[in-house]
C-alpha positions, 0 to 999 in steps of 0.5 A: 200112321198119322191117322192112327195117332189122331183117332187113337192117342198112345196111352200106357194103360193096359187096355189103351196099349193092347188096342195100339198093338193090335192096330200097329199090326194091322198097319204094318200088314197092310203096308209089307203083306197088302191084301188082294185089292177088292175086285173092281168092275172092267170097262166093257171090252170093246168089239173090234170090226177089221176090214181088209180090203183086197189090192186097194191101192193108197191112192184109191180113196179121196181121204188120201188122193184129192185127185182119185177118180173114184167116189168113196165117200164112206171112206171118207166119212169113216177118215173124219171120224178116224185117225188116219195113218200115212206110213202104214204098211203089209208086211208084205206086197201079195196076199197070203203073207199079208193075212198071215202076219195081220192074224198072227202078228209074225212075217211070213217069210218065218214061214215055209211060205217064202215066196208067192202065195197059196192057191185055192187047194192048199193046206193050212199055212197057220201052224198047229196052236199057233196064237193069232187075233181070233184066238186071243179074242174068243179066249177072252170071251169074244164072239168071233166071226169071219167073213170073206176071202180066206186064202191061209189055205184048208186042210192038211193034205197037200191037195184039199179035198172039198168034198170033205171037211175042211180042217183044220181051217179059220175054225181051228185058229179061233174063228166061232165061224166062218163064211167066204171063198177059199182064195182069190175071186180068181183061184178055183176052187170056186165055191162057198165055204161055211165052217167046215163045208162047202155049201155046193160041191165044185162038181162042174167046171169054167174055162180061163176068162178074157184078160183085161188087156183084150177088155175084159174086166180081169180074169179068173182062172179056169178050174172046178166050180159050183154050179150055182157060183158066179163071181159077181155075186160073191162081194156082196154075199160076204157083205151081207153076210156081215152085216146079218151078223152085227144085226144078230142079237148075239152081238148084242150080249157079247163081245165081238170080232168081227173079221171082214176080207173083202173080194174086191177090188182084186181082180176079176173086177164085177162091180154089179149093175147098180156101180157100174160107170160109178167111176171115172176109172173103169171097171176098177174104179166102179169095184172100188166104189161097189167096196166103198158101199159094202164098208158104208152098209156095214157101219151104218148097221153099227149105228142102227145097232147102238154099238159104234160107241163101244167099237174099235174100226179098223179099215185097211188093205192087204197091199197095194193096187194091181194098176200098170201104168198103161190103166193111169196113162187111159183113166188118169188115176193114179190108184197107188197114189204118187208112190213107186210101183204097185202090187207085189213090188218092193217098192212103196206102191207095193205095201204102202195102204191106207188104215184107218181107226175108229174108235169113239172117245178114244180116238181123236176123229179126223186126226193124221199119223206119221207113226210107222207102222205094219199090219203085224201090229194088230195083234199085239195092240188088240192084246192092249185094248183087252189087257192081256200080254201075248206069251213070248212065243206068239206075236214076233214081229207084232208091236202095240201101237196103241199110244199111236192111236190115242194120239199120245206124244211120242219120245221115239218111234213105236217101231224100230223097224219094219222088214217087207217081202216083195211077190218073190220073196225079196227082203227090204227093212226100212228104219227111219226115214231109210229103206234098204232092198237086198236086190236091184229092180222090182221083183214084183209086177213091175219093170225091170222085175230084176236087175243084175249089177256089175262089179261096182255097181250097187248091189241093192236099193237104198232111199230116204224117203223124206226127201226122195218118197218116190225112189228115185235116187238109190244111195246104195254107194254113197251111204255104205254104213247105213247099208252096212248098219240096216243089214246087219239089223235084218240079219239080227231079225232073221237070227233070233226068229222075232223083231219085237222086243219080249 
């Protein structure tokens, strides 16, 4: 109003008063009924490239074990120019649930999937419209195209058939396309899909092969198989495949996602001639080293192409390293770093990984988080970056943990908890410094796998891992009322279907 008395004074002839009025309208529509902003130009959306590599352990690169035998000096490179968190975890210790929570942003244990994981034959475990990462993005003009180890399961049979066409499968949850092996390098059936179709029949068959312990470099096993198939070559045609993608001129005019599930180093492990006795680890430290060459072509192709600048890297595991303690008694590493247990246990060395984000300008490079924070957070921090809100029933258990990445001063904890599964389906939350299992011993990998407790014994396991990281002291009895608080929370998250705030 002050502006308007300056340019036009109040008068009380007739004409001087009409133009007042009309002006004094205008005003008051302009403060009570607002018009539509003009629209303004968007930022280019950034493309997102997520990497998943397969039993990577949290103590395999350098950037988080100074002692690593292993050389993996693109991960370490990609670490100075990330941020890298040291309290990041899968929701769960095996594979197919990881993948599930990382797409859809929901623990798989809502699932019919309570236990274990899929097997190269069975259905689709993503429900029928349900919203996951590759999704979201394509409804938002995204390219999105994956790559790698699928293990979500194909098909709706109860037993897929690979002669026919493989639907629903990555292609009806979001995926342009797809290029991979349908479950772990060690599951038949062995063969390539693309889109919808395998690109060689699995018309012949292989035997089981040699165990690591009787030396050999893992073990597959045994089943239907392509003819032209060997596991050797399949990291590095996933790889490749990748990388002909972020060479293509289509990455040029869109957006993209890019979905990268790495083979290795989940067993059998076959690093290539060109890695092998690249480690002092064995044949694992050299498939961990064949990884870390495959991640540095495909960033190198970034830069090649000008699109590092306008791209968000996301580099992590789907749980912890398959690594007993007679392979760190031989080689002297330590693949799951100083934490408790490994693959598929409840404890920390079973869902701990490395992550590591990358994204110029908006990422302080070679900066360190404690934030807490779970694979599941993907979603709904991608929704974040393009500016759009998840509907209500999608991303459950998915937290924006943006403000983390920009490094932003946080008042309180993103998250107010996390709930892990072991291999067979046991249920630990973790809030704070405190970690509560439902049940004594591993239930994973490693010994003793259960324990069953006597009458006034601990019932579970209850650590604080600010002062006791490795799980070595269990609180159960002496802190009742945190067993009694954190249970009641995991039983809230069971009861309403989500643990994210709408």
């Amino acid at each position: 109003m002050s502006a308007l008395h300056r340019n036009f004074p109040f008068s009380l002839q007739r004409g001087a008063w009409y133009c007042t009025l009309a002006l004094l309208g205008t005003a008051f529509l302009s403060v009570f009924c607002p018009r539509k902003a003009p629209a303004v130009e968007k930022p280019n959306k950034p493309n997102l490239v997520l990497i998943l590599a397969d039993d990577l352990g949290y103590g395999d690169p350098h950037c988080y074990n100074k002692d690593s035998k292993i050389p993996t000096p693109n991960l370490d490179r990609l670490a100075a120019q990330s941020i890298r968190f040291t309290d990041a975890h899968t929701p769960c210790a095996v594979c197919t649930p990881t993948r599930y929570g990382l797409l859809t942003g929901r623990y798989c244990w809502r699932t019919s999937l309570k236990r274990g994981v899929l097997n190269g034959y069975s259905p689709l475990l993503i429900e029928p419209k349900r919203v996951t990462l590759a999704s979201l993005l394509k409804q938002h003009g995204y390219v999105t195209d994956g790559f790698g180890k699928w293990h979500l399961g194909l098909g709706d049979a109860d037993k897929t058939d690979f002669g026919k066409r493989l639907r629903p499968g990555p292609c009806s949850v979001g995926f342009d396309s797809y290029f991979g092996i349908p479950a772990s390098l060690d599951m038949p059936p062995y063969v390539f899909i693309d889109n919808e179709r395998v690109t060689e029949a699995p018309s012949e068959t292989i035997k089981d092969s040699a165990m690591r312990r009787k030396g050999g470099a893992g073990f597959w096993r045994g089943g239907a198989i392509a003819p032209h198939f060997k596991h050797v070559d399949v990291l590095p045609a996933i790889t490749e495949k990748a990388i002909g993608f972020v060479r293509s001129g289509t990455v040029q005019n869109n957006p993209f996602f890019l979905y990268l599930a790495l083979t290795g180093p989940h067993t059998p492990w076959m690093p290539t001639a060109e890695f092998r006795g690249k480690s002092k680890a064995g044949y694992y430290g050299d498939f961990v080293a064949q990884v870390d060459a495959g991640v540095g072509r495909l960033l190198q192709a970034l830069d090649d192409g000008k699109l590092s600048d306008n791209t968000l890297v996301i580099f992590t595991s789907d749980n912890g390293a398959h690594w007993l303690p007679e392979d760190i008694e031989k080689w002297g590493h330590r693949a799951n770093g100083g934490l408790r247990g490994q693959k598929a246990d409840i404890w920390e060395g079973g869902h701990r990984v490395p992550f590591l984000a990358r994204w110029p300008g908006r990422i302080a490079a070679g900066s360190t988080s404690k934030e807490l924070i779970c694979l599941t957070d993907i979603l709904a921090t991608i929704a974040a970056v393009v500016g759009v809100r998840l509907p209500d029933d999608a991303g459950e258990d998915s937290y924006n943990i943006l403000p983390a990445l920009r490094g932003d001063k946080l008042d309180r904890p993103i998250r107010e908890a996390i709930v892990h599964s072991s291999g067979d389906g046991t249920l630990a939350i973790r809030q704070g410094p405190w970690k509560l299992a439902l049940a004594r011993g591993s239930h994973g990998f490693s010994a003793p796998r259960t324990i069953q407790p006597k009458a006034g014994e601990a019932q579970g396991q209850l650590y604080n891992l600010d002062d006791d990281p490795r799980e070595q002291k269990n609180l159960w009895l002496e802190k009742p009322e945190i067993v009694k608080r954190l249970t009641a929370l995991l039983e809230k998250y069971k009861r309403e279907g989500r643990s994210c705030p709408r």
